[in-house]
N, CA, C and O atoms as a GROMACS GRO file, in nm:
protein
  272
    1UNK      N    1   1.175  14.799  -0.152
    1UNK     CA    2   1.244  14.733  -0.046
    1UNK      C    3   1.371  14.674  -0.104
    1UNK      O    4   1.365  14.635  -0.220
    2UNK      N    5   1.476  14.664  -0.044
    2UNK     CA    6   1.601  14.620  -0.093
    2UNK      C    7   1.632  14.506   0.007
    2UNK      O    8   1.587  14.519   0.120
    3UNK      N    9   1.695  14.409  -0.019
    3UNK     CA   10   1.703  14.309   0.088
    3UNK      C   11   1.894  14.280   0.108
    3UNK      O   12   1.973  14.299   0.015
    4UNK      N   13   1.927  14.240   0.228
    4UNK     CA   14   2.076  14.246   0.244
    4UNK      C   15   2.120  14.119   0.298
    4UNK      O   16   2.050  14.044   0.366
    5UNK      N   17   2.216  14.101   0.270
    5UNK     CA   18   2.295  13.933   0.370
    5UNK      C   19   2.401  14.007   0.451
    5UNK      O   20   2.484  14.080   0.398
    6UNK      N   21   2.396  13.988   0.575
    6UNK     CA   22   2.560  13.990   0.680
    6UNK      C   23   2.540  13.881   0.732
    6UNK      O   24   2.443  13.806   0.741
    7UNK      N   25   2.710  13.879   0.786
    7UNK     CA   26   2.747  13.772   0.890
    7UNK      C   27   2.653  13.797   1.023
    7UNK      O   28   2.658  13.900   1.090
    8UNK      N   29   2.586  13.711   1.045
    8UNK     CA   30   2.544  13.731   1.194
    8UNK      C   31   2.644  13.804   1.273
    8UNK      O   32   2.757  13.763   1.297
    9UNK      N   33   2.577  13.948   1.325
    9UNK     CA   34   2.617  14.018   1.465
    9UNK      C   35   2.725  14.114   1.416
    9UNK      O   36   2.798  14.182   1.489
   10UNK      N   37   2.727  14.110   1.276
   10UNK     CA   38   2.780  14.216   1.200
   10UNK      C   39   2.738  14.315   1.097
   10UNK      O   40   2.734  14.267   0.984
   11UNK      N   41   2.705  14.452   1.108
   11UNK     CA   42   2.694  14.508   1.002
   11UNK      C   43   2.546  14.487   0.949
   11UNK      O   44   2.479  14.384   0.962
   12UNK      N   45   2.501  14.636   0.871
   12UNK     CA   46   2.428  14.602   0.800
   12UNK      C   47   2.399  14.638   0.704
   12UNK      O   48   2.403  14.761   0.699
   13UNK      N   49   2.350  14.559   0.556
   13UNK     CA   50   2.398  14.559   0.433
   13UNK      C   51   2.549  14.535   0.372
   13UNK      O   52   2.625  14.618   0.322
   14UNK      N   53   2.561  14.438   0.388
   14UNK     CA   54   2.716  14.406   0.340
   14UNK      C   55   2.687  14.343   0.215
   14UNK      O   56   2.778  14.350   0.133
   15UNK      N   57   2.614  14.299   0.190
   15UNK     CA   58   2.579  14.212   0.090
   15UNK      C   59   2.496  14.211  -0.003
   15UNK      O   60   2.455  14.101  -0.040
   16UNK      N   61   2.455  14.312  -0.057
   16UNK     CA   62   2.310  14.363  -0.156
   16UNK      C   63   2.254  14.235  -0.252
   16UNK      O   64   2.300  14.221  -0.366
   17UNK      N   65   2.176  14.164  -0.212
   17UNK     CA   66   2.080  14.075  -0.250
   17UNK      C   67   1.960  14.130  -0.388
   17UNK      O   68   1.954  14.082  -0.501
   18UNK      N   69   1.914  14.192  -0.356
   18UNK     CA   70   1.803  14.217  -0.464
   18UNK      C   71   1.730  14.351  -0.406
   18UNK      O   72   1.765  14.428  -0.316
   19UNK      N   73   1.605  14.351  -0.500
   19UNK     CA   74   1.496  14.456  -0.440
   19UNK      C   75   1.352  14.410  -0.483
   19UNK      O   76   1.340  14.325  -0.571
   20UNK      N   77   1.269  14.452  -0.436
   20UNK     CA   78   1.153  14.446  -0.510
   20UNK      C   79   1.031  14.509  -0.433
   20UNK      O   80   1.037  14.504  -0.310
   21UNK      N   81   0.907  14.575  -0.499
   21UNK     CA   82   0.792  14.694  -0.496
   21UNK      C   83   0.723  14.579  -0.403
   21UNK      O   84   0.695  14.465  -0.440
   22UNK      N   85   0.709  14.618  -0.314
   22UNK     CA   86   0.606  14.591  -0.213
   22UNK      C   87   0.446  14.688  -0.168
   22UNK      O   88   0.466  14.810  -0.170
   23UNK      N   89   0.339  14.657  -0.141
   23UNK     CA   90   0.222  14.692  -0.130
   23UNK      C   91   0.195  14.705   0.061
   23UNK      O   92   0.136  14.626   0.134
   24UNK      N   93   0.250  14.812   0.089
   24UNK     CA   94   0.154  14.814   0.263
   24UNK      C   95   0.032  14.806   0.329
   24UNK      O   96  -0.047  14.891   0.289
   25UNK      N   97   0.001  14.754   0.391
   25UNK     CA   98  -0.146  14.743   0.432
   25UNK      C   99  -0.148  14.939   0.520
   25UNK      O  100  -0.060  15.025   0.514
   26UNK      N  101  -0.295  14.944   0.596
   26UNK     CA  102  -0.299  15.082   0.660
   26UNK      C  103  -0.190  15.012   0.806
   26UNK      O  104  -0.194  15.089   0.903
   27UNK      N  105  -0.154  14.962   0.815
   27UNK     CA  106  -0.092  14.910   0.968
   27UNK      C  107   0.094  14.915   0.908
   27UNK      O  108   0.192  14.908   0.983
   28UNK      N  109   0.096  14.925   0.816
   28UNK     CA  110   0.247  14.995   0.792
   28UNK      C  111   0.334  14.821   0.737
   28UNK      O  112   0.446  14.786   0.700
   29UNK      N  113   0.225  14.767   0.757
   29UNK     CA  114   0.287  14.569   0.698
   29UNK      C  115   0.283  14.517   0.559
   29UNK      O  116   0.188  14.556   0.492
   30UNK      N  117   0.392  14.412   0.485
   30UNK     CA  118   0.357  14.378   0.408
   30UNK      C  119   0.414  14.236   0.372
   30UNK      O  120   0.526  14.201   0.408
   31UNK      N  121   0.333  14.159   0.298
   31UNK     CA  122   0.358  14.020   0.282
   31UNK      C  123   0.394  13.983   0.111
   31UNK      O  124   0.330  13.983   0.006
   32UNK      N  125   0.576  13.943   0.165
   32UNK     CA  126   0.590  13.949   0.002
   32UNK      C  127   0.681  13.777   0.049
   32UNK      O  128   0.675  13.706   0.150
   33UNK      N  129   0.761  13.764  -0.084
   33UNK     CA  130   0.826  13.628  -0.111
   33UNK      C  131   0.916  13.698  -0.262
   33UNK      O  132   0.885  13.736  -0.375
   34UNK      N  133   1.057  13.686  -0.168
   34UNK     CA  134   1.189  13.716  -0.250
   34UNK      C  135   1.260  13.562  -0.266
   34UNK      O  136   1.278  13.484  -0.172
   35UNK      N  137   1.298  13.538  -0.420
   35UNK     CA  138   1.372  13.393  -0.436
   35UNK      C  139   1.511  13.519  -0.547
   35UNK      O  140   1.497  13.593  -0.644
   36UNK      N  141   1.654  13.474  -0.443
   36UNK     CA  142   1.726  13.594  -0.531
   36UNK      C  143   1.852  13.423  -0.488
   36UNK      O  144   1.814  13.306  -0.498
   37UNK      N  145   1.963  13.458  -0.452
   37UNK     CA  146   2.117  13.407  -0.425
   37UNK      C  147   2.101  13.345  -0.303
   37UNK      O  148   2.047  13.395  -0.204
   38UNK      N  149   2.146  13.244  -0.311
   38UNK     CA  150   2.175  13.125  -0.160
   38UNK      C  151   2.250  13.222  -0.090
   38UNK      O  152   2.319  13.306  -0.146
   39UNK      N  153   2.233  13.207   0.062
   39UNK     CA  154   2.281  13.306   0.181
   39UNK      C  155   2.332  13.192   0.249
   39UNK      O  156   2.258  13.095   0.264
   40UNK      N  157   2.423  13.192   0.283
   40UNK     CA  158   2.490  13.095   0.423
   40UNK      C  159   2.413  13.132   0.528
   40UNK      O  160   2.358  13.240   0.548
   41UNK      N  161   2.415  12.992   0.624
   41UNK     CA  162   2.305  12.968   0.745
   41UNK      C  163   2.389  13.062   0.834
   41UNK      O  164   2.342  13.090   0.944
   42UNK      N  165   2.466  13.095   0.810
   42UNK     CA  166   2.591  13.197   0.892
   42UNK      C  167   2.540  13.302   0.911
   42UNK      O  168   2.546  13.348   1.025
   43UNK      N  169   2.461  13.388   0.792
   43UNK     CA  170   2.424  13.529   0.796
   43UNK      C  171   2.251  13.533   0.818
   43UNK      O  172   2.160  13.450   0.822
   44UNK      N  173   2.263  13.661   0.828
   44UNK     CA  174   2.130  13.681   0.843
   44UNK      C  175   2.073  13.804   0.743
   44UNK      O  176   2.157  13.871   0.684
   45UNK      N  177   1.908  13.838   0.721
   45UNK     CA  178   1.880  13.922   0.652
   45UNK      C  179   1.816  14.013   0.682
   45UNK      O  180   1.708  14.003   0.740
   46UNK      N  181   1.879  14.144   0.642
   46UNK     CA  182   1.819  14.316   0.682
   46UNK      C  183   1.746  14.368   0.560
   46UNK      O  184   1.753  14.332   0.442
   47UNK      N  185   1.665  14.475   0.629
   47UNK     CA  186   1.625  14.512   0.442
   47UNK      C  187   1.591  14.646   0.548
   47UNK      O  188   1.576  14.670   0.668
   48UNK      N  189   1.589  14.747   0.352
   48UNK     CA  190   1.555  14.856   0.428
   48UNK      C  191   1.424  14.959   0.318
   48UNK      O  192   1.413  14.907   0.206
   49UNK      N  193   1.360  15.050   0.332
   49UNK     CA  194   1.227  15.085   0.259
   49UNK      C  195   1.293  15.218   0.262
   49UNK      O  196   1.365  15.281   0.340
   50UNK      N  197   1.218  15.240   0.096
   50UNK     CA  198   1.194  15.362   0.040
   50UNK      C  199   1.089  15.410  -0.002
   50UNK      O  200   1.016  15.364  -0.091
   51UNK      N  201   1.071  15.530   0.074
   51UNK     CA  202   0.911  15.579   0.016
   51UNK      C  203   0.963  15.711  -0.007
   51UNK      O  204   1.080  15.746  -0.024
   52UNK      N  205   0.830  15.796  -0.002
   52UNK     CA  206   0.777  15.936  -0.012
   52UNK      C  207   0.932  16.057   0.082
   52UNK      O  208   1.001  16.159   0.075
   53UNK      N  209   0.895  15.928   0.160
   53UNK     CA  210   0.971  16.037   0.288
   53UNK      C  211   1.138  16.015   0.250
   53UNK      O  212   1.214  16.111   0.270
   54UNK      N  213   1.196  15.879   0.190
   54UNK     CA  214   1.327  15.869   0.206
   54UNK      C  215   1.318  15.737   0.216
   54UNK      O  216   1.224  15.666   0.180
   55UNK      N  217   1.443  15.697   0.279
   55UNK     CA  218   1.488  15.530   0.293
   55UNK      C  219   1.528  15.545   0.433
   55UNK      O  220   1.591  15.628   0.497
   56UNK      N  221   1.450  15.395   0.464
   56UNK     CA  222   1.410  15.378   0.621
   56UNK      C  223   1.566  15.341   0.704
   56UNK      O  224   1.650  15.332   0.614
   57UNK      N  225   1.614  15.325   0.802
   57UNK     CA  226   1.722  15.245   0.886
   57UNK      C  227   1.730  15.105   0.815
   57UNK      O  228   1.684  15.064   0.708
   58UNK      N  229   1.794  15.055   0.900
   58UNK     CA  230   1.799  14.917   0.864
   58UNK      C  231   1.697  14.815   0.978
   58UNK      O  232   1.689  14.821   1.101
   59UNK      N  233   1.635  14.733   0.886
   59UNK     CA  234   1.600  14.649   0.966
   59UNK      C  235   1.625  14.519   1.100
   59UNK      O  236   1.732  14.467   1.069
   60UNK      N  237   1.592  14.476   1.182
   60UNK     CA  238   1.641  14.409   1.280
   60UNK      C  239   1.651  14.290   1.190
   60UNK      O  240   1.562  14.271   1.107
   61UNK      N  241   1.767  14.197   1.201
   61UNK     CA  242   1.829  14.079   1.175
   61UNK      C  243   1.733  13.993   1.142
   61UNK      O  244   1.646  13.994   1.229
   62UNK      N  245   1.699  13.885   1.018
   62UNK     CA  246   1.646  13.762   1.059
   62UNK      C  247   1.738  13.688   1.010
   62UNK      O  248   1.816  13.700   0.916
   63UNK      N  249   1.712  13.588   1.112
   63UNK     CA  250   1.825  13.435   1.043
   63UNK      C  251   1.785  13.392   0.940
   63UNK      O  252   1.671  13.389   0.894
   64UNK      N  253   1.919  13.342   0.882
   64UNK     CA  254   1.865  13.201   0.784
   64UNK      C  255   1.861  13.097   0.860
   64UNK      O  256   1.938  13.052   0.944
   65UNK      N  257   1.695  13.046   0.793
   65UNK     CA  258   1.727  12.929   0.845
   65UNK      C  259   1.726  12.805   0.731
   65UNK      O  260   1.682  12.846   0.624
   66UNK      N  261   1.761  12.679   0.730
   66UNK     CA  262   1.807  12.577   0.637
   66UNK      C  263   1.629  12.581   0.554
   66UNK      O  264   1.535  12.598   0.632
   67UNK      N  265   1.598  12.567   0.407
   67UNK     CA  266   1.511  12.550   0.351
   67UNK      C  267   1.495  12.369   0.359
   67UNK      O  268   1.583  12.283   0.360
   68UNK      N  269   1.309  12.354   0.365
   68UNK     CA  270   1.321  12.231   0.396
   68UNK      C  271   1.240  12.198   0.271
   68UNK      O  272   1.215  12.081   0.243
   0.00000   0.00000   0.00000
């Protein structure tokens, strides 16, 4: 999995953050925890998967939100 920063409502992958091997369950899900570069509350984060078959689209947007 590769993870990305854009400006909210722009683009995706502008910003190459990191990567790291993730484990899928049979339901196609997986539960990880990336600590890489501070992202402004401005942007948001896409990521996208590589398997067997290739490398997936891009993912739908999540915000940052402020760490508490």
């Amino acid at each position: 999995m590769q993870l990305f920063s854009n400006p909210t409502g722009m683009g995706e992958g502008k910003t190459f953050l990191g990567q790291l091997q993730v484990k899928i369950n049979r339901r196609g899900k997986a539960l990880f925890s990336f600590f890489g570069t501070a992202v402004p509350q401005a942007n948001a984060i896409t990521a996208t998967a590589t398997g067997a078959d290739g490398t997936s689209a891009f993912s739908d947007p999540v915000a940052v939100i402020p760490a508490s």
